[in-house]
Gaussian input, Z-matrix of N, CA and C with variables (Angstrom, degrees):
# hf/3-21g

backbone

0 1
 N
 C     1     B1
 C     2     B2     1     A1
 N     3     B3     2     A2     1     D1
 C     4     B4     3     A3     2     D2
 C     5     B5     4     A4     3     D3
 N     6     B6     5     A5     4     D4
 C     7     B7     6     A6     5     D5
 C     8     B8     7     A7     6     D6
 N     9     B9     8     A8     7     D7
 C    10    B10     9     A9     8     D8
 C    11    B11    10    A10     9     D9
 N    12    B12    11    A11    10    D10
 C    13    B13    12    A12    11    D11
 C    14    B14    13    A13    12    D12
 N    15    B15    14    A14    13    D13
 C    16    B16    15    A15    14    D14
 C    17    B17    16    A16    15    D15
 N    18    B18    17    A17    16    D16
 C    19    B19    18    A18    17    D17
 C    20    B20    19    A19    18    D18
 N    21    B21    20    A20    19    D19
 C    22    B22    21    A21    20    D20
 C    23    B23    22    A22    21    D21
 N    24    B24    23    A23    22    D22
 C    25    B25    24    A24    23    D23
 C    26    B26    25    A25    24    D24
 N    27    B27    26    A26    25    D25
 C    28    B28    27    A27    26    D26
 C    29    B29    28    A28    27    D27
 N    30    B30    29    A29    28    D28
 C    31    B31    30    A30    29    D29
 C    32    B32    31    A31    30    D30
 N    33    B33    32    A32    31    D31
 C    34    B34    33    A33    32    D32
 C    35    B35    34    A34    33    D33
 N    36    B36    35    A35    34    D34
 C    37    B37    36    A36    35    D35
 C    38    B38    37    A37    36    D36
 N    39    B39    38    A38    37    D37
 C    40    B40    39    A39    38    D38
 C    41    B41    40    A40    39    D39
 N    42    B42    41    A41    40    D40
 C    43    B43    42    A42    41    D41
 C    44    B44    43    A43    42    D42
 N    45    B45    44    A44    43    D43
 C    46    B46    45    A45    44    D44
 C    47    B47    46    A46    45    D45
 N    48    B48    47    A47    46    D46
 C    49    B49    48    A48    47    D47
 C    50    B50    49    A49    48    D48
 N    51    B51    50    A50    49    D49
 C    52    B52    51    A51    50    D50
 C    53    B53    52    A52    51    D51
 N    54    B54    53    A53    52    D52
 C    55    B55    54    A54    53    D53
 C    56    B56    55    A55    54    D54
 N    57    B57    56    A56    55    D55
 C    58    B58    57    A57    56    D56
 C    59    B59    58    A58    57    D57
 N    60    B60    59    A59    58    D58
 C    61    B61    60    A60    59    D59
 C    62    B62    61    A61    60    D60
 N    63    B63    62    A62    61    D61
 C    64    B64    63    A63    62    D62
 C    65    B65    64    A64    63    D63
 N    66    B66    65    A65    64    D64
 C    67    B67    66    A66    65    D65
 C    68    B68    67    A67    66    D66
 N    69    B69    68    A68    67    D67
 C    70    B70    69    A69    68    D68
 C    71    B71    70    A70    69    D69
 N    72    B72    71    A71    70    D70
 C    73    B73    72    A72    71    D71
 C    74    B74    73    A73    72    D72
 N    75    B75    74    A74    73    D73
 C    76    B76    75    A75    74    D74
 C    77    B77    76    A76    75    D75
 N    78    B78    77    A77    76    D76
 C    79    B79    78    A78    77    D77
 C    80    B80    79    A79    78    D78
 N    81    B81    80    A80    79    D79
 C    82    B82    81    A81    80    D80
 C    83    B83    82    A82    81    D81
 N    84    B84    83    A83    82    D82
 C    85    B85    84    A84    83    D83
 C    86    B86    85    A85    84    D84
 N    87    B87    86    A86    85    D85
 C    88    B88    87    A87    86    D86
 C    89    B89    88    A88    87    D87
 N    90    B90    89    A89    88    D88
 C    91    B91    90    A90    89    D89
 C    92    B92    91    A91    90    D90
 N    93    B93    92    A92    91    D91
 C    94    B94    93    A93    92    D92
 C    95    B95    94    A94    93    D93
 N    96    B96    95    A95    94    D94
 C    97    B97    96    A96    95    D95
 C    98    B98    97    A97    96    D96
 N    99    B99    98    A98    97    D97
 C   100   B100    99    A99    98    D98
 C   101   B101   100   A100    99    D99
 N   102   B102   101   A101   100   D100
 C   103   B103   102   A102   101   D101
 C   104   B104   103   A103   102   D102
 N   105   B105   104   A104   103   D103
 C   106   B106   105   A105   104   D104
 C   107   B107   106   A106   105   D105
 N   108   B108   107   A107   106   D106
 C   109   B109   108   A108   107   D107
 C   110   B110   109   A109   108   D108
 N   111   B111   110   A110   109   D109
 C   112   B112   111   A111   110   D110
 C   113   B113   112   A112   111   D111
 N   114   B114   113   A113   112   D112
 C   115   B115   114   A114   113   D113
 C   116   B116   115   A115   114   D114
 N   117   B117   116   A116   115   D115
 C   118   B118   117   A117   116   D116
 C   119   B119   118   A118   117   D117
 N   120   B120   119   A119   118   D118
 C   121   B121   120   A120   119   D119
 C   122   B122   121   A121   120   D120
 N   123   B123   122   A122   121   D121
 C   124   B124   123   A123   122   D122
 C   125   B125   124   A124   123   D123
 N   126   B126   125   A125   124   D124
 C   127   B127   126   A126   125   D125
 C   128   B128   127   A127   126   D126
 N   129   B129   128   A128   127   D127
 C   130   B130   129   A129   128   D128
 C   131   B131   130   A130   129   D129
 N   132   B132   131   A131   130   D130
 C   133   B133   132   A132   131   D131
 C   134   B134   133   A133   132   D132
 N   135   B135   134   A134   133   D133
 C   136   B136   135   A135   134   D134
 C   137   B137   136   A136   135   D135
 N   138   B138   137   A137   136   D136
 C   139   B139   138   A138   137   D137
 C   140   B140   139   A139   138   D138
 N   141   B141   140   A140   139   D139
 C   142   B142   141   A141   140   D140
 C   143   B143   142   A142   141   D141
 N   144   B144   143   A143   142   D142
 C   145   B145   144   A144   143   D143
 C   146   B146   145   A145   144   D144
 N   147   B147   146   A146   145   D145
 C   148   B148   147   A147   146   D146
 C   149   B149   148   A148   147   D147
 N   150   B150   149   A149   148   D148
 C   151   B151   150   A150   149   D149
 C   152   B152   151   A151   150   D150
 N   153   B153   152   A152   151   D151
 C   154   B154   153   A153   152   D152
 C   155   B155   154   A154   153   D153
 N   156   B156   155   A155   154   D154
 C   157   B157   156   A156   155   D155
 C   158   B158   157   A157   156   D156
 N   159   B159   158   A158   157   D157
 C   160   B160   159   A159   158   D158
 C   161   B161   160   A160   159   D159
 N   162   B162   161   A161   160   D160
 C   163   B163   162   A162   161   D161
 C   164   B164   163   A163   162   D162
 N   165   B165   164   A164   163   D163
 C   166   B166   165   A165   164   D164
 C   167   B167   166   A166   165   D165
 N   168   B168   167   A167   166   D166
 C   169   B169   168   A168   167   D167
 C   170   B170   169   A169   168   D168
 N   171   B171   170   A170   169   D169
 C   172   B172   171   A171   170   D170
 C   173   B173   172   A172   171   D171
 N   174   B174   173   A173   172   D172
 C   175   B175   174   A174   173   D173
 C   176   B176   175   A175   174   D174
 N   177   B177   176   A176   175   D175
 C   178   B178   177   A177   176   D176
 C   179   B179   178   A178   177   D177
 N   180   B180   179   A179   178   D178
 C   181   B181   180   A180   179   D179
 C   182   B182   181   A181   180   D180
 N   183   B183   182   A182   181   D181
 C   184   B184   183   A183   182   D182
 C   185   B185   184   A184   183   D183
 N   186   B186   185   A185   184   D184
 C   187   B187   186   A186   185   D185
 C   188   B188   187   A187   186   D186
 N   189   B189   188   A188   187   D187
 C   190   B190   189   A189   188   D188
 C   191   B191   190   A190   189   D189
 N   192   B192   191   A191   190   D190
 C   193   B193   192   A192   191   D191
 C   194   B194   193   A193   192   D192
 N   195   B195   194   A194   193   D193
 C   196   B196   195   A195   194   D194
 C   197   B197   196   A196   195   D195
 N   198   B198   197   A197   196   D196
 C   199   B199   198   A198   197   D197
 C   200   B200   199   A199   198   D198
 N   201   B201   200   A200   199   D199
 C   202   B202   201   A201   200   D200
 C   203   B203   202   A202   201   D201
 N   204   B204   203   A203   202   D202
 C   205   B205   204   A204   203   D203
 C   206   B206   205   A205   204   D204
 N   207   B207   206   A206   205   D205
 C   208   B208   207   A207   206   D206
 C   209   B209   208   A208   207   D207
 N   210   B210   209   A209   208   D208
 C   211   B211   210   A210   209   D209
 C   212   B212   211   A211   210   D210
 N   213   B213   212   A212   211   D211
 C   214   B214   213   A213   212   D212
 C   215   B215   214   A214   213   D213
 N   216   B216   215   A215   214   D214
 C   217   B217   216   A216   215   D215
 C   218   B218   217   A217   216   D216
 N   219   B219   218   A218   217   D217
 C   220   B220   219   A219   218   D218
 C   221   B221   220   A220   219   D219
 N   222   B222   221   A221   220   D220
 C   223   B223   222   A222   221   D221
 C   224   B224   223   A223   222   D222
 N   225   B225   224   A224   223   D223
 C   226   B226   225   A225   224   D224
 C   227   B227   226   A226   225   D225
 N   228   B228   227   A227   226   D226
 C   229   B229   228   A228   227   D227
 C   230   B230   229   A229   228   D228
 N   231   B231   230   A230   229   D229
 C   232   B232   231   A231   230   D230
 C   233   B233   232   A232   231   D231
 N   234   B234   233   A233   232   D232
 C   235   B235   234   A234   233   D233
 C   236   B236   235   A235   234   D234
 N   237   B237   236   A236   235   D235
 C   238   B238   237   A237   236   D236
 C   239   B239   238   A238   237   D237
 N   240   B240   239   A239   238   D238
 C   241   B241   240   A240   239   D239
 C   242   B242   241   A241   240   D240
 N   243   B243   242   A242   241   D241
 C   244   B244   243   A243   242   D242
 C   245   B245   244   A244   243   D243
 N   246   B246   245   A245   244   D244
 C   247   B247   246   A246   245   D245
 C   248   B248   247   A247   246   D246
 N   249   B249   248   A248   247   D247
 C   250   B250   249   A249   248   D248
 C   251   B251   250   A250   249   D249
 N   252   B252   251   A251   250   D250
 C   253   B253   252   A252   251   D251
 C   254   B254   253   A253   252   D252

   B1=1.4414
   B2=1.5318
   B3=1.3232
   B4=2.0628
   B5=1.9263
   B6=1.2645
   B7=1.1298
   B8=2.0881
   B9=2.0401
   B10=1.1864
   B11=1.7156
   B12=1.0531
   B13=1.9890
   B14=1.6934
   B15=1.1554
   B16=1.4048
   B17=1.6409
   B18=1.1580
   B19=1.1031
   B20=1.5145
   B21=1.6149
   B22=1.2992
   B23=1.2199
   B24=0.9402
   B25=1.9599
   B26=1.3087
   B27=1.0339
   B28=1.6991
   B29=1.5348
   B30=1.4767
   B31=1.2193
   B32=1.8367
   B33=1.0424
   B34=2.0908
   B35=1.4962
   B36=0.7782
   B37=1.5488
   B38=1.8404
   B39=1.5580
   B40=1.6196
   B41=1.9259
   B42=1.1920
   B43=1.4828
   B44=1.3965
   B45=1.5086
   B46=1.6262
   B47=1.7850
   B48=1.2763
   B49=1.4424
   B50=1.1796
   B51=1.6233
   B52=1.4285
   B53=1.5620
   B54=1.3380
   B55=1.8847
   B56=1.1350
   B57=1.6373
   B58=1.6878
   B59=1.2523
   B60=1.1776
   B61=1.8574
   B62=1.4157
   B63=1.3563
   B64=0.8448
   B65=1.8158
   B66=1.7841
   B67=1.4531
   B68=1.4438
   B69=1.4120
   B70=1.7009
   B71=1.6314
   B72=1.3830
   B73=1.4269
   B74=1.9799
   B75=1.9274
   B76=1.4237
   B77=2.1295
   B78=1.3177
   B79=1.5584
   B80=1.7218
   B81=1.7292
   B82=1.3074
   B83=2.3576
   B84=1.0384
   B85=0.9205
   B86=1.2387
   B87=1.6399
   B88=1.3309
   B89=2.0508
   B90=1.4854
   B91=1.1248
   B92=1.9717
   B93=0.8840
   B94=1.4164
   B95=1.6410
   B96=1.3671
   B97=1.5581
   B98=1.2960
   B99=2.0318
   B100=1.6043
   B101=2.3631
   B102=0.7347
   B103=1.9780
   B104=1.2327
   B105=1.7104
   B106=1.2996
   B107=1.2317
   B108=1.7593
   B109=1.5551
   B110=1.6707
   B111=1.4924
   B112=1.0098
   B113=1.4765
   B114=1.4390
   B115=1.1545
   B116=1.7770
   B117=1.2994
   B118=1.4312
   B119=1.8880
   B120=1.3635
   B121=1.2531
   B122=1.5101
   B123=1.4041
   B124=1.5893
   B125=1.5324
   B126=1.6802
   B127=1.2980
   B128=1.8094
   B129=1.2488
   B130=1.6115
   B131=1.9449
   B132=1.1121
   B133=1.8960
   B134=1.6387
   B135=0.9480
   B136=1.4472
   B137=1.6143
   B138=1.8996
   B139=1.2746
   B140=1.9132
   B141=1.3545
   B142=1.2694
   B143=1.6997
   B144=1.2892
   B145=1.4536
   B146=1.8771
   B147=1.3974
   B148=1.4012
   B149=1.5089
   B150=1.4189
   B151=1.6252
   B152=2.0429
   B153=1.0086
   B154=1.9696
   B155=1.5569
   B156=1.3682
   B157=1.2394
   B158=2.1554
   B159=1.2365
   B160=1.6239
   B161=1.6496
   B162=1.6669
   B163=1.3012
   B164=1.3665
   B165=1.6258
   B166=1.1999
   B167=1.5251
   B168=1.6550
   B169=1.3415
   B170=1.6081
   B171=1.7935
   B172=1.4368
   B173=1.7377
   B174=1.2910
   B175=1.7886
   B176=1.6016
   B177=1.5612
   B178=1.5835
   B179=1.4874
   B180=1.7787
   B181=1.4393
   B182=1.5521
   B183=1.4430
   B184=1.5465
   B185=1.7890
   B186=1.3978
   B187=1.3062
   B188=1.3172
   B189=1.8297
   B190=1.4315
   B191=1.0363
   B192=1.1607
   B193=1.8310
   B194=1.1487
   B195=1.3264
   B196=1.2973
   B197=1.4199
   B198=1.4225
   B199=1.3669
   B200=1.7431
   B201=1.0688
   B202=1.3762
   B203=1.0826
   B204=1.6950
   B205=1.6094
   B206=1.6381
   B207=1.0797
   B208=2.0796
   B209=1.7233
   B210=1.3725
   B211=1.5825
   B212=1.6285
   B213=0.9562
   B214=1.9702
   B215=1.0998
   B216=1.1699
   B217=1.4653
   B218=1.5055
   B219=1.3561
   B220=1.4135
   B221=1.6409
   B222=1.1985
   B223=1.0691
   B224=1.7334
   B225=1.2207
   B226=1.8127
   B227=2.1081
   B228=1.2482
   B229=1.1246
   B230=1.5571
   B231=1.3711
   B232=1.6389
   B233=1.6434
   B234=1.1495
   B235=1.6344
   B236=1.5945
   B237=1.5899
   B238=1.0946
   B239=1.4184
   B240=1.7404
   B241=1.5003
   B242=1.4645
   B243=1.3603
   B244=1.7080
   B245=2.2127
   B246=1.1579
   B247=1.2754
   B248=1.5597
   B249=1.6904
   B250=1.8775
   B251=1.5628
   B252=1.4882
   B253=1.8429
   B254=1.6572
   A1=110.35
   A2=110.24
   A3=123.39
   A4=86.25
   A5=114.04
   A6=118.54
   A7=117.58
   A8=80.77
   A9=97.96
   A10=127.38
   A11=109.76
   A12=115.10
   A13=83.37
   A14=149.53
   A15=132.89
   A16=109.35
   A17=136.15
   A18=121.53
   A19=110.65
   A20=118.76
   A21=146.45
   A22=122.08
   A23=137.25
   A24=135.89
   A25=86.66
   A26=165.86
   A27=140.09
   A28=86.91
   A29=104.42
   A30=121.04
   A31=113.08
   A32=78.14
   A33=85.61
   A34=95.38
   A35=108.22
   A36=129.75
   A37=124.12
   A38=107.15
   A39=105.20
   A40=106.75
   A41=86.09
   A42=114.64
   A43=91.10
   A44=97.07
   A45=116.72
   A46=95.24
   A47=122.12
   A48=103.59
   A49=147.02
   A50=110.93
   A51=141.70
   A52=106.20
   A53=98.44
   A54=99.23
   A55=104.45
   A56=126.54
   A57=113.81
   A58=111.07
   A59=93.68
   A60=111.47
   A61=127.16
   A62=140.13
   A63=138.05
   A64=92.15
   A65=108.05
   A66=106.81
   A67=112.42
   A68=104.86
   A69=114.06
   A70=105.15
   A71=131.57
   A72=143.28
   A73=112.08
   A74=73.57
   A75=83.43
   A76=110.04
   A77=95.11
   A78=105.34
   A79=123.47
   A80=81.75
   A81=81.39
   A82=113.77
   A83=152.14
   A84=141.83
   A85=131.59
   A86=146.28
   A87=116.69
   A88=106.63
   A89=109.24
   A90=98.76
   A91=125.15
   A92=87.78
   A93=93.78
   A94=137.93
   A95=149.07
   A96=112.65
   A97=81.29
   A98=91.80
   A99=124.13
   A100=81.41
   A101=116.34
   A102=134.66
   A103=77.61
   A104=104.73
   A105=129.61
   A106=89.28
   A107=107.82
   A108=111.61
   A109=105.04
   A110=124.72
   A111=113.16
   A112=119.66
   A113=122.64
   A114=110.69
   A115=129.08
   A116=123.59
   A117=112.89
   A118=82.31
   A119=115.23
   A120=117.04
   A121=110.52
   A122=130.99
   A123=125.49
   A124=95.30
   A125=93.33
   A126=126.68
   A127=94.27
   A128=96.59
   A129=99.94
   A130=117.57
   A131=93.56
   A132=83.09
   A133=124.91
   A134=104.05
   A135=110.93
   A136=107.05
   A137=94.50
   A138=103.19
   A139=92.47
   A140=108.49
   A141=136.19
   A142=113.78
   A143=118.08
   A144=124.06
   A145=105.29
   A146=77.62
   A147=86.24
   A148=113.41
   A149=142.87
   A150=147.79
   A151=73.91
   A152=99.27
   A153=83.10
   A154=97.84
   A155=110.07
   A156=95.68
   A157=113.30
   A158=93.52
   A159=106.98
   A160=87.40
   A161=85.49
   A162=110.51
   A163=120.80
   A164=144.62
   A165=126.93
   A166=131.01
   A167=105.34
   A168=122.94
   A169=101.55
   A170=117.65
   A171=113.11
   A172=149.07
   A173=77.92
   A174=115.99
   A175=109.83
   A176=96.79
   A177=100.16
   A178=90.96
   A179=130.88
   A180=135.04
   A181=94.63
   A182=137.72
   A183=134.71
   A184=88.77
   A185=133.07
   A186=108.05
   A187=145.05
   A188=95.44
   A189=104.96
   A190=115.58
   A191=135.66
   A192=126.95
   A193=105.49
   A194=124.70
   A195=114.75
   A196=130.04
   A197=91.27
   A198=96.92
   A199=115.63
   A200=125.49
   A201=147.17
   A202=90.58
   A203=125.04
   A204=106.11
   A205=116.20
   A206=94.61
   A207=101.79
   A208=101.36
   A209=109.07
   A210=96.19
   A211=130.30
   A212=84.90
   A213=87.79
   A214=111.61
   A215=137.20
   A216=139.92
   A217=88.78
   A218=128.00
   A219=122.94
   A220=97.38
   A221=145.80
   A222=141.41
   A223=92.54
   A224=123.84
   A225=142.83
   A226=82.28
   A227=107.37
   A228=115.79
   A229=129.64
   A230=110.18
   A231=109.46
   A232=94.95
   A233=156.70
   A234=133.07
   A235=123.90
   A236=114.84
   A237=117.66
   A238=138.15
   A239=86.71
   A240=111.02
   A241=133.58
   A242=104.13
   A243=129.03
   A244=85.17
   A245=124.79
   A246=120.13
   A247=134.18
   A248=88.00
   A249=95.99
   A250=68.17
   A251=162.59
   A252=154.50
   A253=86.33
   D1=-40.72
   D2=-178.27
   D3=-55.51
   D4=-51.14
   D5=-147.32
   D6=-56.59
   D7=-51.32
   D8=164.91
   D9=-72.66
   D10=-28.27
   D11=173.74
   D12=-70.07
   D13=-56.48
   D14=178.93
   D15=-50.35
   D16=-54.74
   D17=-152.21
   D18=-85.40
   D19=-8.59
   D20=144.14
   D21=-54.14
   D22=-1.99
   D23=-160.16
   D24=46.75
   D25=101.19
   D26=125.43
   D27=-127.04
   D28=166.42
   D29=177.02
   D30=-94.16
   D31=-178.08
   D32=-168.97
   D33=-127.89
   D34=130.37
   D35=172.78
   D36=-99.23
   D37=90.59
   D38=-178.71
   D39=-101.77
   D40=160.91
   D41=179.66
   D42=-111.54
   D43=128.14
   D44=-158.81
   D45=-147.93
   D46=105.70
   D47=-177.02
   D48=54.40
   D49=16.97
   D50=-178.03
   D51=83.73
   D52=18.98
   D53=-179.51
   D54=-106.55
   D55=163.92
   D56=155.78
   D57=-118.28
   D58=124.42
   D59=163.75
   D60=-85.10
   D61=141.15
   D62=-150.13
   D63=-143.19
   D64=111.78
   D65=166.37
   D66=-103.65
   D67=141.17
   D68=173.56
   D69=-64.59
   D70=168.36
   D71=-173.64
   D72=-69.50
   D73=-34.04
   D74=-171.20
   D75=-92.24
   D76=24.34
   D77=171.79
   D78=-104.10
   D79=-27.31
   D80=-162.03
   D81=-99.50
   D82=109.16
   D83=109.67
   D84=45.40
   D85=46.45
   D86=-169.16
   D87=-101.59
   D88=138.60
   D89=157.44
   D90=-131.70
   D91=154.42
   D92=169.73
   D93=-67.48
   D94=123.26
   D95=156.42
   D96=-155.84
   D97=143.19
   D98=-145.31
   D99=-78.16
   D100=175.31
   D101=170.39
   D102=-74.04
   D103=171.57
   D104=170.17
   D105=-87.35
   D106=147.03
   D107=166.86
   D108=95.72
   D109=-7.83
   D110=-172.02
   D111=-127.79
   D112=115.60
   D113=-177.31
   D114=-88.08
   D115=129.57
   D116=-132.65
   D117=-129.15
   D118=139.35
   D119=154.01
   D120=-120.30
   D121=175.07
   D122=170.41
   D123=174.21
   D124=153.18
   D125=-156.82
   D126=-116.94
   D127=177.53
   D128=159.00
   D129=-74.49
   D130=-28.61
   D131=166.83
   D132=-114.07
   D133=13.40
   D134=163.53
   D135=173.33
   D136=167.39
   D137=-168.74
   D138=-142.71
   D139=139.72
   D140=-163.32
   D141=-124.39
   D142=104.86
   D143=178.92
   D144=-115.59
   D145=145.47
   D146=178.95
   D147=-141.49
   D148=165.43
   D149=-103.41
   D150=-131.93
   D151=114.98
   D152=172.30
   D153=-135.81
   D154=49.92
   D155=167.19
   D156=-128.38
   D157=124.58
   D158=-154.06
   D159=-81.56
   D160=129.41
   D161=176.55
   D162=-92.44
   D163=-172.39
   D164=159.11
   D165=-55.00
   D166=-53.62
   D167=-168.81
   D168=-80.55
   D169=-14.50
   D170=141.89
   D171=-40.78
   D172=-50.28
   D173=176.91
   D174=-57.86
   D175=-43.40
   D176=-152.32
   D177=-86.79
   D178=-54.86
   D179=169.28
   D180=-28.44
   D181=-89.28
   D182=-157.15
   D183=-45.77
   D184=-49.90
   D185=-176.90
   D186=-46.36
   D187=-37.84
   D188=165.73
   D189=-94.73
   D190=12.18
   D191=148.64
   D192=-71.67
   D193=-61.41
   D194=172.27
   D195=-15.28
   D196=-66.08
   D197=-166.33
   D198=-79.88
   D199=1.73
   D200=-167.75
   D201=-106.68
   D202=-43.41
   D203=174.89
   D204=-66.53
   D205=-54.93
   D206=-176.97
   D207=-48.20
   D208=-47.66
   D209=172.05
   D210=-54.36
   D211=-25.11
   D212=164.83
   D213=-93.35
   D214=-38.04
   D215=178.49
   D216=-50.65
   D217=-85.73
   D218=-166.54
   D219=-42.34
   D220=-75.86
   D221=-123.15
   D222=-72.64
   D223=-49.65
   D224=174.94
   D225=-33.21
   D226=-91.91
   D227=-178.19
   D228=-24.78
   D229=-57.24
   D230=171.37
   D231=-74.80
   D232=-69.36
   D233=165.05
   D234=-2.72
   D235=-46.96
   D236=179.04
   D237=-96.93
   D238=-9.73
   D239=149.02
   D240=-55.94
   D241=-59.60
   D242=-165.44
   D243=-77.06
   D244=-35.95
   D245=167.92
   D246=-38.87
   D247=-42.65
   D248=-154.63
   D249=-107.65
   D250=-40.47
   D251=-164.93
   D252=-49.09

């Protein structure tokens, strides 16, 4: 919410010792940092995180793409072999 009243010009209003303080946009500081585990990109109107931490049954799916890819690769290849023989 601090983040967005900043990116608004408006000020933020804290309760400080039963008082309220009121900081201008241009007082306050905002920064970001993504969780561990998360890979985060962002723009000026939004920001997008995503889960990047590889699991087992992760590991093993990229394995069999893998290998489902190279199997076509060969198969493309001997096709274009037996073509140009």
């Amino acid at each position: 919410m601090v983040a967005a009243s900043v990116q608004a010009g408006q000020p933020v209003m804290l309760e400080v010792e039963d008082q309220t303080v009121e900081l201008k946009p241009e007082e306050i500081l905002v920064q970001t940092q993504p969780r561990p585990g998360l890979a985060v990109a962002a723009d000026k109107l939004a920001t997008v995180a995503v889960d990047a931490e590889v699991t087992p049954e992760l590991r093993l799916e990229g394995l069999a793409r893998e290998v489902v890819r190279r199997v076509q690769a060969m198969r493309k290849d001997a096709a274009s072999t037996s073509l140009t023989e």
